[in-house]
N, C-alpha and C positions, 0 to 999 in steps of 0.2 A: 223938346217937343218931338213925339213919334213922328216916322212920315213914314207915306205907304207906298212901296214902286212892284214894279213888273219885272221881274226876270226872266230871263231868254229859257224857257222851258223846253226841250224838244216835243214833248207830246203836251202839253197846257191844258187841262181841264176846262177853264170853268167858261161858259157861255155868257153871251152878254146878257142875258136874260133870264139865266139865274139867279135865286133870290139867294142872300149872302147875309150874313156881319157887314160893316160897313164901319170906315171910321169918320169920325167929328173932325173937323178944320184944325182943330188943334193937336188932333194924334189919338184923341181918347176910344178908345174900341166900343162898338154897341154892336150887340147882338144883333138879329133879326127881329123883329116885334112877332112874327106869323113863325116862330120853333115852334115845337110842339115841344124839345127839351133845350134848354141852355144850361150848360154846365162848366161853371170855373171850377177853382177848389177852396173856394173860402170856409166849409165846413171842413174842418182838420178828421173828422170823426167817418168821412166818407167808406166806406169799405174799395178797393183799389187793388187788393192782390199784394203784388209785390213792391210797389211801387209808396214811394215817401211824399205825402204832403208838406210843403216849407216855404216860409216866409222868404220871399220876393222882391224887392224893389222895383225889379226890371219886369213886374207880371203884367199879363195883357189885358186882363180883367181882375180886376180884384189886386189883393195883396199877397195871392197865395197860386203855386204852382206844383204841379205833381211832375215829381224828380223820380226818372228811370234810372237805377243800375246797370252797370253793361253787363249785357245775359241775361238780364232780368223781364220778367212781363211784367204788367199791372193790367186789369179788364175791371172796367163802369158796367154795372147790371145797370139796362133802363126801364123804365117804363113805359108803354108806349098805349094809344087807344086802338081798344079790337076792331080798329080798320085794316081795310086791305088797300096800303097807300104807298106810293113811289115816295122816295125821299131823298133829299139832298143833304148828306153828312158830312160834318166837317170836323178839320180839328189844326190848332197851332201849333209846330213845335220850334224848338232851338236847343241849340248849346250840342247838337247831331242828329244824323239819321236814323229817325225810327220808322220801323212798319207797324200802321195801322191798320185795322180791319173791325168790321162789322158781322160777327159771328150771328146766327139767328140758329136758334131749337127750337121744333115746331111740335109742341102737347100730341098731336097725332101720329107721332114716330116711338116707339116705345125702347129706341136707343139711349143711350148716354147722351151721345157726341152729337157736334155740327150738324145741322143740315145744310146749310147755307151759308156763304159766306160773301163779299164784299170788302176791296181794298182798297182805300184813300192812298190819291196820287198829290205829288203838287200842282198846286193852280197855277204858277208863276207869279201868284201874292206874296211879297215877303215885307215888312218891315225894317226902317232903319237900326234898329236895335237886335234884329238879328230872329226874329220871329218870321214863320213860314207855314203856309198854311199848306194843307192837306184834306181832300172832298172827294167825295164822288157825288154824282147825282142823277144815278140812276140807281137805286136802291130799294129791290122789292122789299115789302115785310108786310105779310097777311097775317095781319093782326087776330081775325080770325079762325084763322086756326090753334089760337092759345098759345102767341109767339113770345118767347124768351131772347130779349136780344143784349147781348155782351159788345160794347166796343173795346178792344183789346189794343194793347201797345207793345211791341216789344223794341227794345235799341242794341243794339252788338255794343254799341259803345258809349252808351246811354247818353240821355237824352232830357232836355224838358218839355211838358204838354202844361197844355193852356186852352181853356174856350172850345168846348166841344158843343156841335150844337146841330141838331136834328127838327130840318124844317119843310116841312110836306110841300110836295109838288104838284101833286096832282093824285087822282082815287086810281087804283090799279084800273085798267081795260079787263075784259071777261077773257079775253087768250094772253093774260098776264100772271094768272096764278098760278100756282106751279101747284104740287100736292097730287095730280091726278095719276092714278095705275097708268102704265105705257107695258107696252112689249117689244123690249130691247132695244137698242141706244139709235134704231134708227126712226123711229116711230116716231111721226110729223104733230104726232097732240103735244108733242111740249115746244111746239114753236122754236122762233129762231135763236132766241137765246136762253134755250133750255135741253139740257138732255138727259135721258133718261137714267137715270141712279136708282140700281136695286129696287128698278120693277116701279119707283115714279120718279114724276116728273122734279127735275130740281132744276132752278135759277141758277144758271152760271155765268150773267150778262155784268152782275156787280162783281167779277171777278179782276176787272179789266178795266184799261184807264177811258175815258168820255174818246170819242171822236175830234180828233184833234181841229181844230178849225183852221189853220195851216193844213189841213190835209194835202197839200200837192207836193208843197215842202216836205214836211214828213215822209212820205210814200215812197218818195226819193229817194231819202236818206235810208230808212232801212230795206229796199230795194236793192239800192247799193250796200249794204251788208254783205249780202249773199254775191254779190255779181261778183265784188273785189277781193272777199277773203276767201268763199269756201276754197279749199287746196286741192283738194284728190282729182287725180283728173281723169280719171276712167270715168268717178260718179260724177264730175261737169259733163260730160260727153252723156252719161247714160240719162242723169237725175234731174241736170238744171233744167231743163224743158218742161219739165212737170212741175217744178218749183214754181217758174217762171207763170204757168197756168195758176196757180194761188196767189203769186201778188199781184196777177190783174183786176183780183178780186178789190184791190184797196182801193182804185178808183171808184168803186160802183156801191161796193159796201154801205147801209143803211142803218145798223145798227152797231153800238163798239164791238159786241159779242163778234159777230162776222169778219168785222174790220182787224180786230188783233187776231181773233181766230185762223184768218187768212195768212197771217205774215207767219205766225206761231206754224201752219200747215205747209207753208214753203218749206221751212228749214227742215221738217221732216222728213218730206219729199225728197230729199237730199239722201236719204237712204245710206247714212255714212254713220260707223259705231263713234265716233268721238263728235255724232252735231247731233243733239239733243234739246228739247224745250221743258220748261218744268214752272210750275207756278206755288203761289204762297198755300195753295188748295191741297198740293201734295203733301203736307204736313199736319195741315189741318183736318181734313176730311177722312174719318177713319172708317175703317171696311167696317160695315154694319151685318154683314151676314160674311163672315169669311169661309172658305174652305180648306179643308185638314186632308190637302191634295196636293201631290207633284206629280206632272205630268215630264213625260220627254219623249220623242220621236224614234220609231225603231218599225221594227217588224213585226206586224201582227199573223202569225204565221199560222194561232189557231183559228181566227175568226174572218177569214176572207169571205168565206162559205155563204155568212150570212151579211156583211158590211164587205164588198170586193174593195182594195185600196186605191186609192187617185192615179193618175197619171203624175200629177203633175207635186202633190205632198208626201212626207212621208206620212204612214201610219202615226195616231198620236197613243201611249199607254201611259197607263198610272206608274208610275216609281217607286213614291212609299206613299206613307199615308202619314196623317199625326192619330192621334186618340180621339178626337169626334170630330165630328162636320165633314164625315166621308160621304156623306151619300151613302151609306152599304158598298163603297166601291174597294178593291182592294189592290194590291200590286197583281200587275198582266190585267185588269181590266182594259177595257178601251172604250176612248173617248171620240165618236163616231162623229159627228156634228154639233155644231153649237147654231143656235136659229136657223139651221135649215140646208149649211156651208160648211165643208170641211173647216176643222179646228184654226188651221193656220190660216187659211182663206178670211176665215171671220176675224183672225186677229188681226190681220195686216189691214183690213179694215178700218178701226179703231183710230188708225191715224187720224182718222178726220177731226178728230175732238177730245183725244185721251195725251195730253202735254208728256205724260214721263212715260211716252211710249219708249223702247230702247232697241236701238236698231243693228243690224248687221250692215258690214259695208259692200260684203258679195250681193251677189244676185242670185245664190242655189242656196241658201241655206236658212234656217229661220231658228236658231237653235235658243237665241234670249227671247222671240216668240213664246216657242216650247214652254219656256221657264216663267215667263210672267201670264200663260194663262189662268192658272187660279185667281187670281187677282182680277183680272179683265173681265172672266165670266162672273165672277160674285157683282162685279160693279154696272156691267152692260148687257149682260144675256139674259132672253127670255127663257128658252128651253136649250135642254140640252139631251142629246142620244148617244146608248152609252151599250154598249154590250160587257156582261157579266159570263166570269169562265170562272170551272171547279178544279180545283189543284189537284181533286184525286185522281179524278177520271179525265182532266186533263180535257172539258169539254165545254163549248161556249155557249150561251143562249142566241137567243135575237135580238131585235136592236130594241132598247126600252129608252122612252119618251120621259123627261124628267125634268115636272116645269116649276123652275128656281123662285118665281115667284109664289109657291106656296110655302118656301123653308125659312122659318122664325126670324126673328132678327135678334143679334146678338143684345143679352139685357147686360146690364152690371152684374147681376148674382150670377149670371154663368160662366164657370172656369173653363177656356179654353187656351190649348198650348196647339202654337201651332209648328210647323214645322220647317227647315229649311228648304228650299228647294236647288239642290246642287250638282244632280245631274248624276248622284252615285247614287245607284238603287241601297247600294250596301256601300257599309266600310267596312276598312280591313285592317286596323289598327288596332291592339290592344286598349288604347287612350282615346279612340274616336266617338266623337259624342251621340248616343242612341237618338237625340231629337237632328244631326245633322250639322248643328248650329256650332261654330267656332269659338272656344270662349272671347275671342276678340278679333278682328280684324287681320292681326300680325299674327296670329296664333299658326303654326308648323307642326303638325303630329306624326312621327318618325319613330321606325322602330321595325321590329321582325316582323313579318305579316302572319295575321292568325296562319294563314293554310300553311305558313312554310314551318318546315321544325329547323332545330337550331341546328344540327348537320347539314341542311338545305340550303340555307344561310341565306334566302331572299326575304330582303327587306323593302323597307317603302313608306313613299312620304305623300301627305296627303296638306294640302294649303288651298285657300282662295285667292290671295293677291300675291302680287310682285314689288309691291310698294316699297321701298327704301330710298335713301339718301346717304345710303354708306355703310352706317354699321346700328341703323336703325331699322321699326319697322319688320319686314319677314329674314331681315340679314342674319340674326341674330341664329334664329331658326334655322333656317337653310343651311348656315356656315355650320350647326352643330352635328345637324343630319347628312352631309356630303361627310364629315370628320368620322362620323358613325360609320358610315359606307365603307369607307376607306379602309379602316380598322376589322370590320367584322364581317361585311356582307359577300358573297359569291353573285349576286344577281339585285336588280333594283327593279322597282314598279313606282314613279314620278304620277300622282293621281294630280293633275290641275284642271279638273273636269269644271271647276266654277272658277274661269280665268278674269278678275277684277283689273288685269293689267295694273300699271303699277309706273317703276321705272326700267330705264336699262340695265339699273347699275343689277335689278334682280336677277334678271336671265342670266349674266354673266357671271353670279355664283356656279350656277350646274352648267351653261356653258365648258369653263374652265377642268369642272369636274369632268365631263361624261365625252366632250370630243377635240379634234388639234385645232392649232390655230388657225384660223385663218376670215379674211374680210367677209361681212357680211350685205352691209347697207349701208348706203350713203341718205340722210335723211334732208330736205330742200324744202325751207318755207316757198311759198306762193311770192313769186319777184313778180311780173308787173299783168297789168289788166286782161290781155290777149292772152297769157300764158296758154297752152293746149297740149292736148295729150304730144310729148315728143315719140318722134322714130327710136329704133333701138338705136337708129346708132347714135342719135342724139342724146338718148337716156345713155349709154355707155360712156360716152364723153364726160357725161355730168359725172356720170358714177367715179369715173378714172381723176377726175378733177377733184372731186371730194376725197377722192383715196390720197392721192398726193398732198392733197393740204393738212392731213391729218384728221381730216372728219366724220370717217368711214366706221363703223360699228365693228368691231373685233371681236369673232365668237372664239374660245376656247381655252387651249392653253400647250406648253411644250413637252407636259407629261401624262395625256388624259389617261381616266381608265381602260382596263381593257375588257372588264367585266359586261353583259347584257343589262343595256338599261333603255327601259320601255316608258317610255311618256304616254297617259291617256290622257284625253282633250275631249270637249262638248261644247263648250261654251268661254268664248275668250274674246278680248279687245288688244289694242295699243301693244303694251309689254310682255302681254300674253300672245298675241301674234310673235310678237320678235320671238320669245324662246325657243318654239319648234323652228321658225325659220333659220335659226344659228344651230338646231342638230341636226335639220333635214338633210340625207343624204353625205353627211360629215363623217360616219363612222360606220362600220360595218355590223357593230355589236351594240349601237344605238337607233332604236325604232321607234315608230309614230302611232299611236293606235286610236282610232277615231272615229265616227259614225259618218262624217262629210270634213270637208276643207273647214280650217279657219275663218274667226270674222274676216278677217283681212283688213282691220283697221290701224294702217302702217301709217298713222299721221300722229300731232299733235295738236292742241289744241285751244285756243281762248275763252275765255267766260264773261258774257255779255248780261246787265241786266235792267229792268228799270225799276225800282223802288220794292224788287221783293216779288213782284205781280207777274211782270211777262219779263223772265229769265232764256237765254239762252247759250247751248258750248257750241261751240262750231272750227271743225278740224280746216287748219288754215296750209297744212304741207303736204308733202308726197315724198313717198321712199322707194330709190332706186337699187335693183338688185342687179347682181356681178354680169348682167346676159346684160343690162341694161332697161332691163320690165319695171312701170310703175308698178311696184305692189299692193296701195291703194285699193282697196274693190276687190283684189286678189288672194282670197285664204292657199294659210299650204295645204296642200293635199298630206293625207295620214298614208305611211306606206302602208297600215293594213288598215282598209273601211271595214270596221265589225259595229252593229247596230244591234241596240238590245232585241232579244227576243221575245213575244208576249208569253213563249212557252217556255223562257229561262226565269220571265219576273212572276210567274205563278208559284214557283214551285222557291222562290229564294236563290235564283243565282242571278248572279255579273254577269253581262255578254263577252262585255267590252276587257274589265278587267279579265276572266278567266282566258281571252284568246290573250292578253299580255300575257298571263304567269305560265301557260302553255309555252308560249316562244321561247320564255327564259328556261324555261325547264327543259328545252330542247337544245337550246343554245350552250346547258349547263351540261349536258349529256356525254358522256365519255366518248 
């Protein structure tokens, strides 16, 4: 005989008053009588995706249960009646963890993809046999607008389902539908658990698990998340106060949307490149109008005249472009305002409700801003202001008004390639890809640089990450291109303008290559509660105590080069910070060229999450350098600050690269 208990859930779904499945005295499962759908899988012939219909002994209804593969999805088309109705979805699984979700396409979108979406948490329902439920219930679906709704399954390590079952709660309220035009992501018509998406309103309240009814428990608990682990301690001193202001919201919070929204807005608050939040929505929810746009931060040196620049941002310009969905805008264009707010100003914004926002750990630099604006504006901005210059005459307009919600949305018949965005306006490799895009992650492109001839003999490498574990990953790369160096080059150009960070073992390739030995960093998880920023002479103590124990970061080698070798940087984290900081100032004939300091994200980091839904990393250390200074929060400074120029990306040049190959060709100079 089944029996049915309660597990100790940290965030527990289901209310006592919501309407459920239910089982008989003796174990046996019965539906809801008030579904609107119940669904076992006793039909073998269901359509399911990827997923296997099979005979059962152990099923919870029926004799038959749908069997996930690991890696695999399977998605139920339903059908549902053209009401506009709140709904409580469920579903059983065992034998592992899968994420569920309730996908919804709304006839009135003339997209492909998603509009909506909704993630089933566990109740703290399970079964003596090993069964465990999963609901939400709070689940918009406007039936009337021609809704297509998909409940979807996938398992990493697959999984079995059983008894899905969709049973109305109540008729939506009139400030419950989503669908309406808005004007950017701050616009109060899509209520508190809606924000605006490409110009309307979308439901983002079934994203999230129910309000936990432990709430003072709970609140606690991930309260204390933040208070015990974050590490860096500049951003404790600068960040947690501001953090601290969004989990006050968990107490008062009304709706889920607010209430996860709130904790999900703390850790961001934390302003640190390795603590980050991310949901199952980042996957699912595909840009519906994208832009065939990189923007990055420099000098607008033709267009002050009519757009003067901020005190407080850098100028933002175009970079390159892909083949459509430019706006007419082109490289040296500029990107004056987004709703009303310089470019950065609006994106730091964002924080309030954009989960894979990606942050820097300084406080002067906004350079993964820079980089994830096409993204941001296709998803949250009404208008935007853009001034347009002509490469011949080398001359710029006025500022022109360019409102996003009039530009199509992407159909399936339309071929769009879009582009990297990686912080090099140009490459300079023979093998470097015309769209930007790496053929792979680990991918190292190295060789003579177009500008130089083979008597010149500057060469140079161009990479995203630093990722290795040895003799994997970019080692392979790197170790081929330092061999190249060696052999053939008079001067090097190191392009890691899209720094992915990585590990240490990376730096320590070109370390070795390019300057002498010597200690660089001692790195210190977060030891106990009170931890606070120490004095230097405290941080030096640590530092000398980690040197002595062996656990000090060792940049270089006993026979570096002697040749000129220029690193460019724009945009870096974790392993990407450490590289410059092991050449910085190490060698005479090794330089830093850069447009601002590094992220400064000299931590590591945990990955926290609940069921797929509300994910988070959070940097739990801090790295101490030879003066004894947290480096945390602190990027290196480039020894030469060069910032692209509006009147170098008009015409097709590098700012930043042509002031490195000038230095080498001066340094190369007889």
């Amino acid at each position: 005989m089944r029996a049915v208990v309660w597990s100790v859930v940290v965030a527990g779904l289901l209310p006592a008053s919501a309407r459920a499945a239910t089982f008989a005295e003796n174990g046996e499962f019965r539906f809801d009588q008030a579904a609107a759908i119940s669904l076992d899988f006793e039909d073998p012939s269901l359509e399911i995706g990827a997923g296997t219909i099979q005979e059962d002994a152990g099923a919870l209804s029926g004799s038959r249960i749908l069997r996930l593969a690991p890696f695999a999805g399977a998605g139920l088309p339903l059908e549902l009646p053209p009401s506009s109705t709140l709904y409580r979805v469920s579903a059983w699984l065992r034998d592992g963890e899968a994420v569920a979700s309730v996908d919804v396409t709304y006839a009135d979108n003339p997209h492909a993809g998603v509009d909506e979406i909704a993630v089933l948490y566990p109740t703290g329902r399970m079964t003596s046999d090993g069964w465990y439920e999963v609901a939400s219930d709070h689940v918009r679906i406007d039936g009337a607008r021609g809704a297509t709704v998909n409940v979807g399954f996938f398992a990493p390590s697959g999984a079995s389902v059983d008894a899905v079952e969709l049973v109305p709660v109540r008729e939506l309220a009139p400030d419950e539908h989503s669908g309406q035009a808005c004007e950017g992501s701050v616009d109060p018509v899509c209520g508190e658990s809606g924000v605006c998406l490409f110009s309307q309103c979308r439901y983002v309240g079934g994203t999230v698990p129910n309000l936990p009814p432990d709430r003072e428990q709970v609140s606690l608990y991930l309260k204390n998340r933040l208070r015990l682990m974050f590490g860096p301690l500049l951003n404790r001193t600068l960040d947690l106060p501001h953090a601290e202001l969004a989990l006050q919201q968990l107490d008062t919070a009304e709706s889920p949307w607010r209430y996860w929204n709130s904790f999900t807005l703390a850790i961001r608050r934390l302003h640190d490149g390795h603590t980050t939040t991310s949901s199952i929505t980042d996957f699912v929810l595909e840009n519906e109008r994208p832009l065939g746009l990189c923007f990055i931060e420099g000098d607008a040196d033709l267009s002050t005249g009519a757009a003067p620049s901020d005190d407080v941002y850098l100028d933002v310009l175009v970079s390159h472009t892909a083949g459509s969905r430019t706006l007419g805008l082109v490289p040296g264009d500029r990107l004056v305002s987004v709703d009303g707010v310089h470019p950065i100003e609006w994106a730091r914004a964002q924080v309030e409700h954009h989960w894979a926002m990606n942050p820097t750990s300084n406080h002067t630099t906004y350079a993964e801003l820079a980089e994830q604006l096409r993204g941001l504006i296709a998803r949250y901005a009404h208008t935007i202001e853009v001034v347009r210059c002509d490469a011949v005459s080398s001359q710029c307009g006025e500022i022109e008004s360019i409102d996003l919600s009039l530009l199509p949305t992407l159909t399936p018949e339309e071929q769009f390639s879009s582009v990297q965005c990686d912080n090099r306006p140009l490459r300079h490799l023979p093998d470097s890809p015309a769209d930007h895009a790496p053929a792979s992650f680990d991918t190292v492109y190295f060789g003579r640089l177009n500008e130089s001839t083979e008597a010149e003999g500057i060469y140079g490498a161009e990479w995203d990450s630093l990722s290795t574990s040895g003799v994997d990953g970019v080692a392979p790369g790197l170790n081929a291109a330092v061999q190249l160096f060696k052999n053939e080059a008079n001067g090097v150009i190191l392009d890691h303008r899209t720094g992915n960070g990585g590990t240490i073992l990376g730096p320590q390739i070109l370390w070795k290559f390019a300057v002498p030995s010597r200690p660089v960093s001692v790195y210190q998880d977060r030891r106990y509660f009170d931890e606070e920023q120490p004095s230097l002479t405290e941080g030096l103590a640590l530092f000398q105590a980690g040197l002595a124990a062996n656990q000090a970061d060792i940049a270089g080698s006993a026979n570096p080069t002697t040749m000129p070798v220029a690193l460019l940087l724009t945009r870096d984290v974790s392993a990407s910070d450490w590289l410059p900081l092991g050449l910085k100032d190490a060698a005479p004939n090794v330089k830093l060229f850069a447009p601002f300091q590094t992220n400064g994200g000299f931590s590591t980091r945990y990955s926290f999450g609940y069921w797929l839904g509300v994910n988070f990393v959070m940097a739990v250390g801090d790295t101490y350098d030879v003066t004894g200074t947290t480096r945390n929060g602190r990027g290196v400074e480039p020894d030469f600050v060069v910032r692209p120029k509006q009147s170098d990306l008009l015409v097709g040049k590098d700012t930043v690269y042509e002031a490195a190959l000038a230095w080498v060709r001066q340094e190369l100079a007889p």
